[in-house]
C-alpha positions in Angstrom: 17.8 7.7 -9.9 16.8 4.4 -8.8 14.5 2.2 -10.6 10.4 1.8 -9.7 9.8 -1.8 -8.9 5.9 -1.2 -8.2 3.9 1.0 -6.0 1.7 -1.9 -4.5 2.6 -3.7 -1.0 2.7 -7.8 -1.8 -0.2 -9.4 0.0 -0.3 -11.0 3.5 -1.5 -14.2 3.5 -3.3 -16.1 6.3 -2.3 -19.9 6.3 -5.3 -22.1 6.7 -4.2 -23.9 9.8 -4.1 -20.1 11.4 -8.0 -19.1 10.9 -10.6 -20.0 13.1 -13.5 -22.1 11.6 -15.9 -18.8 12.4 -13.7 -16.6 9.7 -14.1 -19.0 7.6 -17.6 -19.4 7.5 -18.3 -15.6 7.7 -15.8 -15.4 4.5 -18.2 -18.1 2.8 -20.9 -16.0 4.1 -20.6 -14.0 1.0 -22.4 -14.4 -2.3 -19.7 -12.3 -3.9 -16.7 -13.9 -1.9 -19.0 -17.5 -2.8 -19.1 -16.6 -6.7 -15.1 -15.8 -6.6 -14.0 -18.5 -5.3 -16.3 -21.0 -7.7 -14.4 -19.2 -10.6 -11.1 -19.9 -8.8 -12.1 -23.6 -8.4 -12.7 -24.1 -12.1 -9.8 -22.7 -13.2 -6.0 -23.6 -13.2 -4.1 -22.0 -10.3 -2.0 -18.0 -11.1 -4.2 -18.0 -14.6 -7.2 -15.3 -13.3 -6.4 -11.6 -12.6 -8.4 -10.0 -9.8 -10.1 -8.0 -12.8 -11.2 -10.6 -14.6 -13.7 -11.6 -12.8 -17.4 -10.8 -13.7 -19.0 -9.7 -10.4 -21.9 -6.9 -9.6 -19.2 -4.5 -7.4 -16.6 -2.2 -7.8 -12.9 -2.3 -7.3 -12.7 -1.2 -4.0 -15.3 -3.8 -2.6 -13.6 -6.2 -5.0 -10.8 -5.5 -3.3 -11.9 -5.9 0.5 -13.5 -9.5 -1.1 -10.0 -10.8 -1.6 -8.4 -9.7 1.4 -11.0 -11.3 3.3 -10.8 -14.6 1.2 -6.4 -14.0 1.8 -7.4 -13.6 5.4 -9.6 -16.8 5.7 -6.6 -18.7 3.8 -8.7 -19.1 0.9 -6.6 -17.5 -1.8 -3.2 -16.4 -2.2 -2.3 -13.7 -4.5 1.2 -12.7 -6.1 1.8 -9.8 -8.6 2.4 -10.7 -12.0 3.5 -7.4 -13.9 0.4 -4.5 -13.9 -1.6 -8.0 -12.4 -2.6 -9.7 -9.3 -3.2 -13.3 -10.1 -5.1 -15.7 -7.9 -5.0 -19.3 -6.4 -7.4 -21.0 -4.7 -5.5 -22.7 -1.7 -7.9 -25.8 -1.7 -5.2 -28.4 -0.6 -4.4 -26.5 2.4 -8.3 -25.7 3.1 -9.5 -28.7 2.9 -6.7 -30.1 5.1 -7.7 -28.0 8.2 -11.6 -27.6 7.1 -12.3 -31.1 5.4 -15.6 -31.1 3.6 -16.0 -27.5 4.1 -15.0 -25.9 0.2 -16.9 -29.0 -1.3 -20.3 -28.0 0.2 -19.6 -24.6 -1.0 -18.4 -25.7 -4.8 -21.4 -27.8 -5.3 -24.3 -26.7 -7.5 -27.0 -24.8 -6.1 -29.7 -27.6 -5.8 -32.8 -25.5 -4.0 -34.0 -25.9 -0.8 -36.3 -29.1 -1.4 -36.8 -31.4 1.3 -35.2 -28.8 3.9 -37.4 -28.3 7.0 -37.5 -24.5 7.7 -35.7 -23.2 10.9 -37.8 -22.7 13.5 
């Protein structure tokens, strides 16, 4: 009988220089998608487990997160035993979006002294 390797399908990945500016922004978009990939940035790269992060949804939303931060080129994934283990890909994001994962790593600082849309 042959021997089980694992019964998940690796990950696609989506190279940065592939993704339009738009999916990136819409990924962004995301309070959730926002709050993962803040966590990623203060961490060293392969050391976080998809489960180990401390958000308000379930696995299966969880799940769709990181495929859409995979298919914006923000993260890669790779299986690590019973784990999927996360890096952020800021090198490569910030060469084809320079500027863009800075704006969205820095501190909340409120809304003062920004004119409303009108």
């Amino acid at each position: 009988m042959a021997e089980r390797t694992s019964h998940r399908v690796a990950p696609e990945h989506t190279h940065p220089d592939d993704v339009p500016v738009q999916t990136a922004l819409a990924a962004l978009a995301d309070p959730v998608r926002t709050r993962l990939v803040r966590e990623l940035a203060g961490c060293p790269a392969w050391t976080r487990s998809c489960g180990s992060f401390d958000v308000p949804v379930g696995k299966a939303a969880l799940s769709h997160h990181f495929t859409v931060l995979r298919g914006a080129g923000l993260v890669e994934q790779r299986d690590e035993g019973p784990k999927r283990v996360n890096r952020l890909r800021r090198e490569e994001f910030d060469a084809r979006f320079p500027g863009l994962l800075a704006l969205v790593l820095r501190e909340d600082r409120g809304q003062r002294g920004v004119a409303p849309l009108t």
